[in-house]
N, C-alpha and C positions, 0 to 999 in steps of 0.2 A: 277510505283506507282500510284492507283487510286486519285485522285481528291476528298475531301471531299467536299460536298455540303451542305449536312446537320447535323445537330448532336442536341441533346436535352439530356437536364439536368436536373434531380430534386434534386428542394433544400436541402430537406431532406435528399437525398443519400450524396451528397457533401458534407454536414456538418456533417456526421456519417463517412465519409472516412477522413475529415480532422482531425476531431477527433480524429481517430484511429493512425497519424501520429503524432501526441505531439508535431505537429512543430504549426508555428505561420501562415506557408503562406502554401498553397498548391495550386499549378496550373494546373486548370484540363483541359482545350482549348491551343492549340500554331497550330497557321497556320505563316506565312510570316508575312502577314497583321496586326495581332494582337494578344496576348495572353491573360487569363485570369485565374484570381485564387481569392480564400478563404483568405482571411489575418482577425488573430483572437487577440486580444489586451485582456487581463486580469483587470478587475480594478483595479486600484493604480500601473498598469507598465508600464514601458518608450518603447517606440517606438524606435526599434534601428534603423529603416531603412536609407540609404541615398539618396540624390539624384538619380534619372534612367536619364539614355538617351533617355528615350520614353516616349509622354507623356500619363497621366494619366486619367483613369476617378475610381473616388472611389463612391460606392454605398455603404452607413448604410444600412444591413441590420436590425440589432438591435442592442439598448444599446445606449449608449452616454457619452459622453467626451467635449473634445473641439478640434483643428486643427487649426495649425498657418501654414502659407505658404507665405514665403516671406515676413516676418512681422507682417504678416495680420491673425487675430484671429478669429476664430466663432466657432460657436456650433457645435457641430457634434450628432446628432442622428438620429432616424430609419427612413429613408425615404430621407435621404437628399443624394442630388448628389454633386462631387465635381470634378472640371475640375483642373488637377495639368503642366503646361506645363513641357515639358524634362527638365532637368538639376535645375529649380527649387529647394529650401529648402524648406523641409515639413514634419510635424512629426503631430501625434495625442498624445496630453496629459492629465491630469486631466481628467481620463477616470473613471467616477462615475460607471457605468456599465460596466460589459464585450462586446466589440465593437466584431461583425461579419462583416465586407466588401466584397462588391465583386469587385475586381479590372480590371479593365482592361486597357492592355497597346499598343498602337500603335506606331510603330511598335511592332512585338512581343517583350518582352524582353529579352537584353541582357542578356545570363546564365554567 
């Protein structure tokens, strides 16, 4: 099995195939090291996710809400990054706009 070394994405492709899936998450990178996906939140709906065993980096792409993690509340829109450690509580709610993220999880994640 060859070794990937590189791969490139456009955003717009991503989010026309996530789309096409009517799901909430879609992941489109998984090496060892890390994976990565699409996760799409609807205005006025609950974030079912749970805690992962890897930890987290979530990127707004657009829209906004808010994001409690571990108690702890703030804003969530376009542009903001957010570091979530493994096993951590964390949800995005009061989501005024429809939320696009891009996640990524290290280790890959557990399927």
């Amino acid at each position: 099995m060859a070794l990937v070394v590189m791969k490139s994405f456009g955003l717009q492709d991503l989010l026309s195939q996530h789309e096409a899936t009517g799901k909430l998450w879609m992941e489109f990178l998984r090496v060892p090291a890390l994976s990565a996906g699409i996760y799409r939140l609807t205005a006025g709906s609950l974030d079912p996710q749970k805690p992962h065993s890897e930890d987290e980096i979530y990127y707004v792409i657009s829209g906004s809400g808010s994001f409690t993690c571990d108690g702890q509340t703030i804003d969530a829109v376009a542009g903001d990054i957010m570091y979530v450690a493994a096993h951590a509580e964390h949800s995005f709610h009061d989501i005024t706009d429809a939320l696009t993220i891009l996640v990524i999880f290290a280790p890959a994640e557990v399927e």
